[in-house]
C-alpha positions as CSV (number, residue, x, y, z in Angstrom):
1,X,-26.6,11.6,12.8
2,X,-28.4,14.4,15.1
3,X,-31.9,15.5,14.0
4,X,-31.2,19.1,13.1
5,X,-28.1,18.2,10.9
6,X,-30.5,15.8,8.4
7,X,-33.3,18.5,8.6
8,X,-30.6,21.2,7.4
9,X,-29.5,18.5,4.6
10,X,-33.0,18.1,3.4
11,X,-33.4,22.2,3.2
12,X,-29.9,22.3,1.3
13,X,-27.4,23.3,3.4
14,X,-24.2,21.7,1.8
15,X,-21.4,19.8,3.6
16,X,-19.3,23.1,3.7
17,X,-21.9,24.7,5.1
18,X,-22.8,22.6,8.0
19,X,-18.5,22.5,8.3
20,X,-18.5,25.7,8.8
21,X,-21.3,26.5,11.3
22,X,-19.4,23.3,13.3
23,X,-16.0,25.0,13.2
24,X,-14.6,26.3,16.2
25,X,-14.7,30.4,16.6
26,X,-16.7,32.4,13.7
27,X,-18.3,30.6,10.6
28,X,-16.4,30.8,7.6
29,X,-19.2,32.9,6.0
30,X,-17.6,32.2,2.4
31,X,-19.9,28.8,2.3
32,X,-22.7,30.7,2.3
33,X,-24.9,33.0,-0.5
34,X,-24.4,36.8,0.7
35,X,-28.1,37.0,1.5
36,X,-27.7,34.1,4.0
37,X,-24.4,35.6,5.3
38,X,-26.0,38.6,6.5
39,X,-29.0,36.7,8.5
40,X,-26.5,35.0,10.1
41,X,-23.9,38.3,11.3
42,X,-27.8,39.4,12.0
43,X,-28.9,36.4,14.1
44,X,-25.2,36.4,15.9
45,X,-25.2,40.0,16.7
46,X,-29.1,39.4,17.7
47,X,-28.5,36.6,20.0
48,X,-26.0,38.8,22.0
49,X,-28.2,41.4,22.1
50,X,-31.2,43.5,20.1
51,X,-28.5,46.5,20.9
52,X,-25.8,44.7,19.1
53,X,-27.6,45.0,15.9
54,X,-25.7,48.2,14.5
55,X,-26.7,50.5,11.4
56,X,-24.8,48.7,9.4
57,X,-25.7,44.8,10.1
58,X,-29.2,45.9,9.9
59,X,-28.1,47.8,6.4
60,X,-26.2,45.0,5.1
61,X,-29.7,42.2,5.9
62,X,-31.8,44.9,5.3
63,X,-30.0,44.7,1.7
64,X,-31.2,41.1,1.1
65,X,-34.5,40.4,2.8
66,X,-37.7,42.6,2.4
67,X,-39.2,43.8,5.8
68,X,-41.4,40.8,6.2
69,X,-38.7,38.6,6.1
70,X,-36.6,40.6,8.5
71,X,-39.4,40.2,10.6
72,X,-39.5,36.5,10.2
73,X,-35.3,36.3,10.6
74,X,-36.2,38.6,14.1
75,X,-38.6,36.4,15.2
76,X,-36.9,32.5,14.5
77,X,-33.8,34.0,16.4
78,X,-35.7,35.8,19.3
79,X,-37.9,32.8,19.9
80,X,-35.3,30.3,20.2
81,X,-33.2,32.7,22.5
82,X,-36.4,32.6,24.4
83,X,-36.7,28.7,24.5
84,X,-33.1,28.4,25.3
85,X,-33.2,30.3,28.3
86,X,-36.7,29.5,29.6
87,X,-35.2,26.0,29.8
88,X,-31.7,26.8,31.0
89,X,-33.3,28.5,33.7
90,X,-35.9,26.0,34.8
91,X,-32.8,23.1,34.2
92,X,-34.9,21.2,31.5
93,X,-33.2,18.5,30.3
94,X,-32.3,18.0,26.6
95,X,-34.0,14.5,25.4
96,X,-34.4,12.6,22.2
């Protein structure tokens, strides 16, 4: 069993929420509480791009999370972008 998997079983996430993360093309967002929805759409549209974040994914987080927790969302998802391509482009090598 990988790492991150147990951690996200010992924070909660369900079985049919780590399914549908796993599945092939878009979660099925249905698994998830609507506050936890919308922080991902956020992360997703985030990770392609801080541009990609319209008026109305930032409404519909915005809806759910207080502007200190956006903040926190914005941050978690814009530091591992950072990670992941700081080591992409230095070819570090995943180890466990």
């Amino acid at each position: 069993m990988a790492s991150h998997t147990a951690l996200a079983r010992r924070l909660g996430a369900t079985e049919a929420m780590l399914a549908a993360l796993r599945a092939d093309g878009p979660p099925d967002l249905a698994a998830f509480e609507p506050a936890w929805a919308a922080a991902l759409v956020f992360a997703d549209a985030m990770n392609v791009s801080g541009h990609a974040v319209t008026d109305a994914v930032y409404e519909a987080v915005a809806a759910h999370w207080d502007s200190g927790q956006l903040v926190e969302i914005a941050m978690v998802v814009g530091l591992f972008a950072y990670f992941n391509r700081f080591n992409d482009a230095l070819h570090v090598q995943v180890t466990r």
